[in-house]
GUFI-269308 format. One record per residue (C-alpha): residue number from 1; residue in one letter; chain; x, y, z. Coordinates in nm, 3 decimals. Layout:
<r nr="NUM" rest="A" kette="A" X="X" Y="Y" Z="Z"/>
...
//
This chain:
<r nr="1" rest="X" kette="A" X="13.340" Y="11.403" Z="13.769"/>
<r nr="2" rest="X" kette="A" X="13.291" Y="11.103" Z="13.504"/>
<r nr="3" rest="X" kette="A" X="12.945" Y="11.037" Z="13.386"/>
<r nr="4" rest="X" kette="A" X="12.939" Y="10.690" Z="13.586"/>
<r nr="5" rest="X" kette="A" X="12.934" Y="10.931" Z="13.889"/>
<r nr="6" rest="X" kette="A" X="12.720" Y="11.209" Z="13.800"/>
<r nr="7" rest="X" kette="A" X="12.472" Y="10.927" Z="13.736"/>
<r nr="8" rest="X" kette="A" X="12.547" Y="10.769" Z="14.092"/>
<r nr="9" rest="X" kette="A" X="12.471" Y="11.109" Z="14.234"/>
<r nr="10" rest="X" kette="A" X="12.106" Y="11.171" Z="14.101"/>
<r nr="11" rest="X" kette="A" X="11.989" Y="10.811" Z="14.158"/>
<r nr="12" rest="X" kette="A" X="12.131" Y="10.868" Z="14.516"/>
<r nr="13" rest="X" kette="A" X="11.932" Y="11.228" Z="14.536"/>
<r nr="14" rest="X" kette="A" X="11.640" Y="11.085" Z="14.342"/>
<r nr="15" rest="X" kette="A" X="11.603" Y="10.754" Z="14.606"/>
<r nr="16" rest="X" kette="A" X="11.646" Y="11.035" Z="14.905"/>
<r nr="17" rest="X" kette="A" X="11.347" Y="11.216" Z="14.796"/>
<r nr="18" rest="X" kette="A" X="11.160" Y="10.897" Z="14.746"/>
<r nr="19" rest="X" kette="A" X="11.269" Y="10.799" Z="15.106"/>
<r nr="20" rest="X" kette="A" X="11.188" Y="11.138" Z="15.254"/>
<r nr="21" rest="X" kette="A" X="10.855" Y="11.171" Z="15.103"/>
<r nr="22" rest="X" kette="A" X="10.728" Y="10.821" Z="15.189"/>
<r nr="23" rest="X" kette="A" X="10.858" Y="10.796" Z="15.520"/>
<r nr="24" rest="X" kette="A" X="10.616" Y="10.933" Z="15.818"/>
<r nr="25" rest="X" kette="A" X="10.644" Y="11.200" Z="15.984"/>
<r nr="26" rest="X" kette="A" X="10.688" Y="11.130" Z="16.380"/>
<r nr="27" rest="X" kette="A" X="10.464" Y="11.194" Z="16.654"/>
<r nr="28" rest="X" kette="A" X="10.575" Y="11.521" Z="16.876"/>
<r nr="29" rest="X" kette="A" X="10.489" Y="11.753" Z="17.197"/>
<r nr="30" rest="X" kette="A" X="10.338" Y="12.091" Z="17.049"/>
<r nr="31" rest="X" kette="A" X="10.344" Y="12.379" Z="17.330"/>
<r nr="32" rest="X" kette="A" X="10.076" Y="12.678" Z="17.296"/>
<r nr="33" rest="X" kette="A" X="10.227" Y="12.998" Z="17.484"/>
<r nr="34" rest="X" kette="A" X="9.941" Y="13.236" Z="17.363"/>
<r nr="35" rest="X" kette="A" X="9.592" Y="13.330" Z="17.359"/>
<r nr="36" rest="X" kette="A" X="9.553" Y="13.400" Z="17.039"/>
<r nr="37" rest="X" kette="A" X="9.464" Y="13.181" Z="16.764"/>
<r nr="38" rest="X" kette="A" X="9.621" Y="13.383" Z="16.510"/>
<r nr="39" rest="X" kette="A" X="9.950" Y="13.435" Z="16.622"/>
<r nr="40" rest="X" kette="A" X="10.256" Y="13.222" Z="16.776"/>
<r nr="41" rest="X" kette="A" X="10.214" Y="12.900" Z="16.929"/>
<r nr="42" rest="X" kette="A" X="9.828" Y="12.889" Z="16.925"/>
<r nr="43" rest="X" kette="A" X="9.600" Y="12.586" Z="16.962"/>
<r nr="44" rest="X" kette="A" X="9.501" Y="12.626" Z="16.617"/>
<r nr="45" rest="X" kette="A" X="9.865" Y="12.604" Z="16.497"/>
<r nr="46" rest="X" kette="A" X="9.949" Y="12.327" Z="16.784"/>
<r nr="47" rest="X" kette="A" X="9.638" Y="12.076" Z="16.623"/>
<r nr="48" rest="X" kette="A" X="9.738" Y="12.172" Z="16.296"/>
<r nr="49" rest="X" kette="A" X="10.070" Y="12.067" Z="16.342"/>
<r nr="50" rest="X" kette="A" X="9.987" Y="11.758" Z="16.541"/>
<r nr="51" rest="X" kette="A" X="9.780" Y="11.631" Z="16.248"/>
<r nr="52" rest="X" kette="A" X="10.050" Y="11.622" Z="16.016"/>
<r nr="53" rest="X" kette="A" X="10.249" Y="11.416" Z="16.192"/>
<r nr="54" rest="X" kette="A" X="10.151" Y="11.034" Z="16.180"/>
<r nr="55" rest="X" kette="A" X="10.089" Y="10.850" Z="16.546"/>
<r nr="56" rest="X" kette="A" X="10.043" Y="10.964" Z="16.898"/>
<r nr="57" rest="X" kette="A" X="10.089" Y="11.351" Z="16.940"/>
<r nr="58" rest="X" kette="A" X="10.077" Y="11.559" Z="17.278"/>
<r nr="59" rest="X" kette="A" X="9.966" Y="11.943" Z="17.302"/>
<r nr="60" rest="X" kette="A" X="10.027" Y="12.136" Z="17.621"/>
<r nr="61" rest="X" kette="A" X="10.037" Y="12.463" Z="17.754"/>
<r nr="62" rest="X" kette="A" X="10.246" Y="12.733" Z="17.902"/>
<r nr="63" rest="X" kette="A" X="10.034" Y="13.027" Z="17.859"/>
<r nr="64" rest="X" kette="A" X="10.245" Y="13.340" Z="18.084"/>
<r nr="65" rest="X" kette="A" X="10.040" Y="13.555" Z="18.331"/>
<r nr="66" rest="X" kette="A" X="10.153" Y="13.858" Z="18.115"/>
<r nr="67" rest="X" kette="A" X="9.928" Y="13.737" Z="17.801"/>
<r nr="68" rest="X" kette="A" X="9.626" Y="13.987" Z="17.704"/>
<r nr="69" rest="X" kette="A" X="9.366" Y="13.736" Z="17.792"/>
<r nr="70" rest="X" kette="A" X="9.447" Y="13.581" Z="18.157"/>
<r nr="71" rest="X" kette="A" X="9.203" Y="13.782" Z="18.364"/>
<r nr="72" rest="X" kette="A" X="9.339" Y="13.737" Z="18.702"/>
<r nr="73" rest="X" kette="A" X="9.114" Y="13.359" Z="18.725"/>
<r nr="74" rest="X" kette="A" X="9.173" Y="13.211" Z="18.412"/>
<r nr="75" rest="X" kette="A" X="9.319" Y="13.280" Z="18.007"/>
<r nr="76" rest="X" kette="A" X="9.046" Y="13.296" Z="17.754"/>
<r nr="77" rest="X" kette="A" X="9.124" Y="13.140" Z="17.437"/>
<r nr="78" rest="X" kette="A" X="8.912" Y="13.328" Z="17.200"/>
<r nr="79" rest="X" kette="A" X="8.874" Y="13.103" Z="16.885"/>
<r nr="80" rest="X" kette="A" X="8.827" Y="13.313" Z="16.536"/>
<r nr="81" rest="X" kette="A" X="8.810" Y="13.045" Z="16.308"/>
<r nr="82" rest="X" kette="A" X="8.733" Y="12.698" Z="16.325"/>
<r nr="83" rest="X" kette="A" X="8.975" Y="12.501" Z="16.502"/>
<r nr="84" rest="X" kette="A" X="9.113" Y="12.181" Z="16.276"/>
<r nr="85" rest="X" kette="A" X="8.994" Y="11.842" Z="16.290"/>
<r nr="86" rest="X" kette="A" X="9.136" Y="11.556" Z="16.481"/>
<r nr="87" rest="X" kette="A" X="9.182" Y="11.331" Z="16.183"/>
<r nr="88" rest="X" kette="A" X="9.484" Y="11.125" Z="16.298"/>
<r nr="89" rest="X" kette="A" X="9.478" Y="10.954" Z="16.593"/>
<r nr="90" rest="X" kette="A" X="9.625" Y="10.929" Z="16.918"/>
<r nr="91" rest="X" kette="A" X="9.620" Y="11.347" Z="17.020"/>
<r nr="92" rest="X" kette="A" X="9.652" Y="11.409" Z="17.403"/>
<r nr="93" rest="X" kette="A" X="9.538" Y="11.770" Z="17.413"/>
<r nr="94" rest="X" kette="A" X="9.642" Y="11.802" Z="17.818"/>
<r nr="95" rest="X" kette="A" X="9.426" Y="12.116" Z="17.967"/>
<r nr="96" rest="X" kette="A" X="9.585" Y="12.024" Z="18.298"/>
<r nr="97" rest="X" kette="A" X="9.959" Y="12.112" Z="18.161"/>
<r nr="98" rest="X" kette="A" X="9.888" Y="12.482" Z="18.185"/>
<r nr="99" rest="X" kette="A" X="10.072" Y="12.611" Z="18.520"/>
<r nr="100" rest="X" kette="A" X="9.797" Y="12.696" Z="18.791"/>
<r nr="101" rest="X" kette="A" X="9.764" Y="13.065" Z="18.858"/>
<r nr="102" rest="X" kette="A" X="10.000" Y="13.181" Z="19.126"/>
<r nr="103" rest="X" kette="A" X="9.782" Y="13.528" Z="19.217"/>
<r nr="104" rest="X" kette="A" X="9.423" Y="13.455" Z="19.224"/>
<r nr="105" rest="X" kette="A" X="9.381" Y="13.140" Z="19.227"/>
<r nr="106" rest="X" kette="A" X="9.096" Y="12.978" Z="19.049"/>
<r nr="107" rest="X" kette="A" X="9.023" Y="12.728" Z="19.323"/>
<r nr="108" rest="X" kette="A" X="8.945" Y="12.358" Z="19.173"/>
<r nr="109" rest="X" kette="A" X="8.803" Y="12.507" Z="18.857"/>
<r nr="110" rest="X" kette="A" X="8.974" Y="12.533" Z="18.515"/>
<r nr="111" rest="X" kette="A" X="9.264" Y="12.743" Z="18.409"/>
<r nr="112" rest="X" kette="A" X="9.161" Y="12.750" Z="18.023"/>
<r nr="113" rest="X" kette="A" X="8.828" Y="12.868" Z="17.856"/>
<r nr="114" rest="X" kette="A" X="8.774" Y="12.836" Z="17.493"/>
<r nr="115" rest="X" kette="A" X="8.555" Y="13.121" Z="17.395"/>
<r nr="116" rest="X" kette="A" X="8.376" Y="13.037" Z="17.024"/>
<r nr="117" rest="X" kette="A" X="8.147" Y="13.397" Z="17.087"/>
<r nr="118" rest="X" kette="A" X="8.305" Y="13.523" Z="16.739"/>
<r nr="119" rest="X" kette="A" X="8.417" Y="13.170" Z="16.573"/>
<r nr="120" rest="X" kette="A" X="8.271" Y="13.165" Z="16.254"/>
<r nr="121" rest="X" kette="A" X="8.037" Y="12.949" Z="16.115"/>
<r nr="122" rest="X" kette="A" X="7.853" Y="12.699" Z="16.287"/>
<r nr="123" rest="X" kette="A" X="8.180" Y="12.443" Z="16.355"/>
<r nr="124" rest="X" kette="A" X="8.218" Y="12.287" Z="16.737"/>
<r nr="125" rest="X" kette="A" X="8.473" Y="12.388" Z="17.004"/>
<r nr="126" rest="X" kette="A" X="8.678" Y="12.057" Z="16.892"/>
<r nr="127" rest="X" kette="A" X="8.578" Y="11.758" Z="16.615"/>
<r nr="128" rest="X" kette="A" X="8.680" Y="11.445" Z="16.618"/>
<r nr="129" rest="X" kette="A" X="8.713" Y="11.203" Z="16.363"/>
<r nr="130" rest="X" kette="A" X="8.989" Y="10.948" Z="16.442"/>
<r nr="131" rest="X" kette="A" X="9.046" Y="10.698" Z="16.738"/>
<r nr="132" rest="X" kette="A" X="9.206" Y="10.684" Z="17.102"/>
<r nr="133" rest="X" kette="A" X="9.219" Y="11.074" Z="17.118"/>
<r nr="134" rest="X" kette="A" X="9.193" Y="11.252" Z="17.489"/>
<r nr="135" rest="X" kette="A" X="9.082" Y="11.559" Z="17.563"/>
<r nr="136" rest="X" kette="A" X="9.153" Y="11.648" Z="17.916"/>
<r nr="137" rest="X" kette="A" X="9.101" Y="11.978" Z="18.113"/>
<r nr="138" rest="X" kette="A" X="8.961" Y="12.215" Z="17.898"/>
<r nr="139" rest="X" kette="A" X="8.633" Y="12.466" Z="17.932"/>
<r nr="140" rest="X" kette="A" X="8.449" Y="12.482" Z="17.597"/>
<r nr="141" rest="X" kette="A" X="8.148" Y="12.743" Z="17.515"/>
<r nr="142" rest="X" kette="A" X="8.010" Y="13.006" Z="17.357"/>
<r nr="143" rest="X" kette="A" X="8.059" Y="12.777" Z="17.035"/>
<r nr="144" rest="X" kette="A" X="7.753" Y="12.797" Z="16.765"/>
<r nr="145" rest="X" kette="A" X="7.807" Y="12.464" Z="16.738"/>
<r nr="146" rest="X" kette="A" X="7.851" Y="12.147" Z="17.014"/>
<r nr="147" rest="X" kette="A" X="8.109" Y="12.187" Z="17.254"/>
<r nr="148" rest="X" kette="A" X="8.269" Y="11.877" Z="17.058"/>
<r nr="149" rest="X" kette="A" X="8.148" Y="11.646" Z="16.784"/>
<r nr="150" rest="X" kette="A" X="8.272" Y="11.305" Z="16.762"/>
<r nr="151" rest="X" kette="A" X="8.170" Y="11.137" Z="16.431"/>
<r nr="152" rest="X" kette="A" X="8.207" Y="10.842" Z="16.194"/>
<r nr="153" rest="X" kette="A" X="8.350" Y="10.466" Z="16.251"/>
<r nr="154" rest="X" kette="A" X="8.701" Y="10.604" Z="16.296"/>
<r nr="155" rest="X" kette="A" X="8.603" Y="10.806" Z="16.610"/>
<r nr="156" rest="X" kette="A" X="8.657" Y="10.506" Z="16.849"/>
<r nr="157" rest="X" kette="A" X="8.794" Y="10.460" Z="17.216"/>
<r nr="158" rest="X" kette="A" X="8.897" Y="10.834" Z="17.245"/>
<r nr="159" rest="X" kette="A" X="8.830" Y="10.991" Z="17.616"/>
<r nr="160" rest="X" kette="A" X="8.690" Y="11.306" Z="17.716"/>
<r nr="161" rest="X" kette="A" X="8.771" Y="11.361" Z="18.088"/>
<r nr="162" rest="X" kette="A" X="8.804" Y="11.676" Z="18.336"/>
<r nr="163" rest="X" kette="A" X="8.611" Y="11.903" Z="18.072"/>
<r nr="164" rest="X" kette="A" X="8.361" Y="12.127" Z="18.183"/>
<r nr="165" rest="X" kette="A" X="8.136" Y="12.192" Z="17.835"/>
<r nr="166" rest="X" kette="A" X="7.914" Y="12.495" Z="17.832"/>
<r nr="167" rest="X" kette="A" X="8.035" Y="12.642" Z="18.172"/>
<r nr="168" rest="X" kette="A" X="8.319" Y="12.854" Z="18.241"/>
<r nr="169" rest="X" kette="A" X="8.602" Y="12.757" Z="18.402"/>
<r nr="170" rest="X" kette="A" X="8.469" Y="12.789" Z="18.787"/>
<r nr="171" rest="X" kette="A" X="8.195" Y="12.580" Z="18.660"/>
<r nr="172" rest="X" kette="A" X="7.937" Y="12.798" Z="18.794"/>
<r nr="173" rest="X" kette="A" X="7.782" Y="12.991" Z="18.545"/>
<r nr="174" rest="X" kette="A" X="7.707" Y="12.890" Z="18.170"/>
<r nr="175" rest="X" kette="A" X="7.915" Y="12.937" Z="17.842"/>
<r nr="176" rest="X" kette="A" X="7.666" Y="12.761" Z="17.615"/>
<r nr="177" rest="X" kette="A" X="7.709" Y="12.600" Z="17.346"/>
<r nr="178" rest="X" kette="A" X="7.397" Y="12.678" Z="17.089"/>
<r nr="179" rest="X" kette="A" X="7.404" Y="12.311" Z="17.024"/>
<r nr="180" rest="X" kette="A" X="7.504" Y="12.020" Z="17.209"/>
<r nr="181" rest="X" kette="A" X="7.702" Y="12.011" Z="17.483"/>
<r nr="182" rest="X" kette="A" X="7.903" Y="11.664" Z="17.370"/>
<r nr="183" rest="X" kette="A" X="7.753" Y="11.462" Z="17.043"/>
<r nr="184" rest="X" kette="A" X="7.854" Y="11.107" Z="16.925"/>
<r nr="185" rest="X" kette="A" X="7.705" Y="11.024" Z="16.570"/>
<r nr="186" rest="X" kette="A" X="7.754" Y="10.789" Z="16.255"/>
<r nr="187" rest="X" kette="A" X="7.897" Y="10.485" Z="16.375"/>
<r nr="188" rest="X" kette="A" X="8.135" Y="10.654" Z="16.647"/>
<r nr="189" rest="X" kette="A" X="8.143" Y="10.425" Z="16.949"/>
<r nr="190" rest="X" kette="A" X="8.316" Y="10.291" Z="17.229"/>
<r nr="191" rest="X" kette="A" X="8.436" Y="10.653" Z="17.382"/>
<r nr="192" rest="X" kette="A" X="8.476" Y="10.736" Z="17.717"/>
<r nr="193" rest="X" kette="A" X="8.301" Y="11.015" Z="17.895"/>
<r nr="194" rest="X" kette="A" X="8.440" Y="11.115" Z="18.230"/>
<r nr="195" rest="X" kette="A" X="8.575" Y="10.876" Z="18.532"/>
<r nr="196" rest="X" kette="A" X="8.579" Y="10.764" Z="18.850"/>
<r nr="197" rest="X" kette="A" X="8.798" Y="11.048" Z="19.053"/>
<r nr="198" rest="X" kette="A" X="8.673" Y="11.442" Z="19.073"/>
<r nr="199" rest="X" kette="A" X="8.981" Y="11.534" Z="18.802"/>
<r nr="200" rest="X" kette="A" X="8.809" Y="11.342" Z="18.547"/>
<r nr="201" rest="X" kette="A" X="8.474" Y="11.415" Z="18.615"/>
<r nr="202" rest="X" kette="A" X="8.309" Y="11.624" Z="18.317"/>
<r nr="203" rest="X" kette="A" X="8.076" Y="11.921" Z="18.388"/>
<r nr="204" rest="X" kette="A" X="7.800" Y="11.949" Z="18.080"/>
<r nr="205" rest="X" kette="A" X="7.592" Y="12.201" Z="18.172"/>
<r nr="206" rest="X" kette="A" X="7.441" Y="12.538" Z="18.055"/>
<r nr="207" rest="X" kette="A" X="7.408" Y="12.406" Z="17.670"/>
<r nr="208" rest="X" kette="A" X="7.118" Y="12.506" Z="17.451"/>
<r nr="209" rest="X" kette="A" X="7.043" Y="12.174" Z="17.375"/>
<r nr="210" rest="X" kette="A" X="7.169" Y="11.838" Z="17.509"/>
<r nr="211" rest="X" kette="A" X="7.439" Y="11.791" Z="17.760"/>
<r nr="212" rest="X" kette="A" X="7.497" Y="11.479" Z="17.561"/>
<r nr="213" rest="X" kette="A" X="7.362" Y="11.351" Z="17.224"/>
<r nr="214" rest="X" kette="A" X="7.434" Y="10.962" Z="17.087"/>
<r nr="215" rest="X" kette="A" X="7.292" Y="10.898" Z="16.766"/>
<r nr="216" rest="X" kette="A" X="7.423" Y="10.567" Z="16.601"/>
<r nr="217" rest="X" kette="A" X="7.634" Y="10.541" Z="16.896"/>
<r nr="218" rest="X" kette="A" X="7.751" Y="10.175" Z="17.056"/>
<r nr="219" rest="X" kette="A" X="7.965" Y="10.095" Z="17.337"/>
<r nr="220" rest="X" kette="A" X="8.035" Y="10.444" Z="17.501"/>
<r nr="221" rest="X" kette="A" X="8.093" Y="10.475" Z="17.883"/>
<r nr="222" rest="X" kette="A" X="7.949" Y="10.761" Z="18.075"/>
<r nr="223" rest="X" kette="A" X="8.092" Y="10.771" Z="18.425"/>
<r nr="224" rest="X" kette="A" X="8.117" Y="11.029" Z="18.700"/>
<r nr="225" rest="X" kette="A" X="7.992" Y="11.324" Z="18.530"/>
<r nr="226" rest="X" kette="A" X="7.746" Y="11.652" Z="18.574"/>
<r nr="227" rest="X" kette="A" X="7.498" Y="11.693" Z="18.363"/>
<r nr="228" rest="X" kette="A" X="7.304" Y="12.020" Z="18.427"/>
<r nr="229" rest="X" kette="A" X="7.431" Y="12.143" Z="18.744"/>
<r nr="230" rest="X" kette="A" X="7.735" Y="12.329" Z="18.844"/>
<r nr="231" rest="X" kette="A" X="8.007" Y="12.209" Z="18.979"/>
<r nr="232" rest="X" kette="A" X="7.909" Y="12.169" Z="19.352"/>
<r nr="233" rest="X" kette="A" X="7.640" Y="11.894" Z="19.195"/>
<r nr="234" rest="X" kette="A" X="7.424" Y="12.108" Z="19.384"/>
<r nr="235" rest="X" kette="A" X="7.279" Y="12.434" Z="19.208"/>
<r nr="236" rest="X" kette="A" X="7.081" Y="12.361" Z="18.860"/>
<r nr="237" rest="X" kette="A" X="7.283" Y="12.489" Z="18.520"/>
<r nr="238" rest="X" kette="A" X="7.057" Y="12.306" Z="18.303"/>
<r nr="239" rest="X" kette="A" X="7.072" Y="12.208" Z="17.937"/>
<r nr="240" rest="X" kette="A" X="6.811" Y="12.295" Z="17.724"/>
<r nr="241" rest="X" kette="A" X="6.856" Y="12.667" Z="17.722"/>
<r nr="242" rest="X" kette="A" X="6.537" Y="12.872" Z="17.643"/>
<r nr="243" rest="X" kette="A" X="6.391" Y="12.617" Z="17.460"/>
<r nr="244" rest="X" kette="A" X="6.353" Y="12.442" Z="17.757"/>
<r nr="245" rest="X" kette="A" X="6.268" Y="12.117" Z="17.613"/>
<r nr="246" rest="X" kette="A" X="6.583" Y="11.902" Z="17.570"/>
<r nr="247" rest="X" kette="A" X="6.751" Y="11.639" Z="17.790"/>
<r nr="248" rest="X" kette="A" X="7.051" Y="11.605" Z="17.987"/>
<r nr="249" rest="X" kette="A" X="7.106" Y="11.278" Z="17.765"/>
<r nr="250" rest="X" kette="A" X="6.988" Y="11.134" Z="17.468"/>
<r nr="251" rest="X" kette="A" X="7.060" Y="10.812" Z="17.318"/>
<r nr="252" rest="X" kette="A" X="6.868" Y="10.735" Z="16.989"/>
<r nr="253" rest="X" kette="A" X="6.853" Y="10.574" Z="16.613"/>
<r nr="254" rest="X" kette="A" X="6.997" Y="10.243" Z="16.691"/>
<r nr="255" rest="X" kette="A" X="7.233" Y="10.323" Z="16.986"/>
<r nr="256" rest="X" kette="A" X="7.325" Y="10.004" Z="17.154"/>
<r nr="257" rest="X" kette="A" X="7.543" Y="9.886" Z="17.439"/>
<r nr="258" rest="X" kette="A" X="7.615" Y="10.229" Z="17.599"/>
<r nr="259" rest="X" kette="A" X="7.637" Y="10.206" Z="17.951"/>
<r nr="260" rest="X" kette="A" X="7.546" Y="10.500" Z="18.252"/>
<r nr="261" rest="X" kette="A" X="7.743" Y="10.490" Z="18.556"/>
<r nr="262" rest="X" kette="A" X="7.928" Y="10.165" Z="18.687"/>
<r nr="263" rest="X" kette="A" X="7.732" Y="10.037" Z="18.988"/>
<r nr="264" rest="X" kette="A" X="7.994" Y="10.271" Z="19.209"/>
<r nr="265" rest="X" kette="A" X="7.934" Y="10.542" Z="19.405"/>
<r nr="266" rest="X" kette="A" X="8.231" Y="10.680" Z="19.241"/>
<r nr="267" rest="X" kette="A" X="8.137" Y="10.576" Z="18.898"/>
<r nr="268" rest="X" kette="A" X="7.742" Y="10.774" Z="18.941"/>
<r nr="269" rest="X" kette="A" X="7.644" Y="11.064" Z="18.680"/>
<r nr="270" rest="X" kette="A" X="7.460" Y="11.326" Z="18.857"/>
<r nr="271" rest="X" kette="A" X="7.149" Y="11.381" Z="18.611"/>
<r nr="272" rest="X" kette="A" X="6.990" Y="11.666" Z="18.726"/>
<r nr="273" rest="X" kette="A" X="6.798" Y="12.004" Z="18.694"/>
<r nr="274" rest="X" kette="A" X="6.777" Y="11.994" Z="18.316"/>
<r nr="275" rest="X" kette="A" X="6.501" Y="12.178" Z="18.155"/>
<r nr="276" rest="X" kette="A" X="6.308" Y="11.852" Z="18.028"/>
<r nr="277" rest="X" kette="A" X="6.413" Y="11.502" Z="18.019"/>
<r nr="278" rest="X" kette="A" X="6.736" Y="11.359" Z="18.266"/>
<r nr="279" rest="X" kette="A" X="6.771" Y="11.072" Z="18.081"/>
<r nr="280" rest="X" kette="A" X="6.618" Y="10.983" Z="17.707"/>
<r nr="281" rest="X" kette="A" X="6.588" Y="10.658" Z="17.474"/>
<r nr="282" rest="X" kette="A" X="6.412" Y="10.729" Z="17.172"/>
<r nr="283" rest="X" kette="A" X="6.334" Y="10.512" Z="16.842"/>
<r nr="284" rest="X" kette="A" X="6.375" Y="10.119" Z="16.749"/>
<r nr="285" rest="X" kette="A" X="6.710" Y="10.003" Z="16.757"/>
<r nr="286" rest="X" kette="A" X="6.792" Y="10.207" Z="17.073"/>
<r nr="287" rest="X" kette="A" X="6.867" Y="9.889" Z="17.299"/>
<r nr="288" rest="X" kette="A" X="7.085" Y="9.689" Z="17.566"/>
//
């Protein structure tokens, strides 16, 4: 090989690295076949993957009957460690992928709890940090934290929707969370909480402290949820735990523009049967 080619060969090997290390990695569908979260195709390992990979990103489930943790009603995901964040945007995390239970059926409740009883530290079920995520049919609890965080000006227009946070997946007794059921702080705004049909409706109930916290918050839509009952919206599962002094909602510190229900029948929260407060605005700046 002359030199004129050898030379030719490492600028073409030395521009291929260049290319490969500067060009994105593409979005993906991430499948979690297990319980665990130490092991196989976990959640932990689906978000982690899903956040290296730039643009929209799509976890789902295929959990078999056979794993260690499906109890006959539902699996129990029982998180160990802190799950990762949502830093990039655009993750579909689809609870409703996971194939209904064929044996004892779970009625019109939820087919996967995440347990945070032995997470460590004080981190939430799920944070979010980055823009037009969705988090669909999921039960969170037992989390020392929130159920999930969403926080700072990057955490915009993502949608929580068919969750049931700090019940278990029936959504009849709690799972709390020993914080918040949902928060949405520093500068995080224009979310979506619930919707207008029963699959989208959220269940935030049974939490030690708020079913919902906005703190900084503008421009968020809650719609067709449960706050502090169960989910007949007719038996009391309040928030507020044995403190008993928190609301189902609280919207504070210069929260503006966040709107309650539509002006549908569909589109109504249920408020109701928390320990204190349904409904809170607190401090100047809290407005419109």
């Amino acid at each position: 090989m002359s030199r004129t080619d050898r030379l030719l060969n490492l600028v073409t090997t030395v521009f291929g690295f260049f290319i490969f290390f500067l060009h994105p990695l593409y979005a993906d569908t991430f499948i979690v076949d297990t319980t665990s979260d130490s092991s196989g195709h976990s959640l932990f390992w689906a978000i982690g993957q899903a956040q290296q990979y730039v643009g929209p990103d799509t976890i789902l489930f295929n959990i078999p009957q056979s794993d260690e943790n499906f109890d006959g009603h539902v699996w129990k995901l029982l998180i160990r460690q802190p799950l990762p964040e949502l830093n990039d945007d655009a993750t579909f995390i689809d609870g409703f992928s996971q194939p209904r239970n064929q044996g004892e059926t779970n009625g019109d409740g939820l087919e996967l709890e995440l347990h945070g009883e032995v997470c460590l530290g004080n981190a939430p079920g799920l944070q979010i940090n980055s823009a037009h995520n969705k988090i669909r049919g999921l039960a969170i609890g037992g989390f020392n934290g929130s159920g999930i965080v969403l926080q700072g000006a990057s955490a915009q227009e993502d949608t929580i929707a068919g969750c049931y946070i700090g019940t278990n997946g029936a959504g009849t007794d709690s799972l709390a969370n020993a914080g918040d059921g949902i928060e949405c702080k520093n500068a995080a705004g224009r979310n979506v909480f619930g919707g207008k049909t029963a699959a989208d409706r959220n269940i935030i109930s049974g939490n030690k402290w708020y079913g919902m916290r906005f703190e900084k918050s503008c421009g968020n839509i809650i719609i067709g949820n449960y706050i502090g009952v169960d989910a007949t919206g007719l038996v009391a599962l309040p928030n507020g735990g044995s403190f008993k002094k928190y609301a189902g909602i609280i919207i504070s510190f210069d929260s503006k523009h966040n709107k309650l229900g539509d002006g549908t029948a569909d589109g109504r929260n249920v408020i109701s049967g928390n320990y204190r407060t349904g409904v809170r605005l607190e401090y100047s700046g809290t407005d419109s």
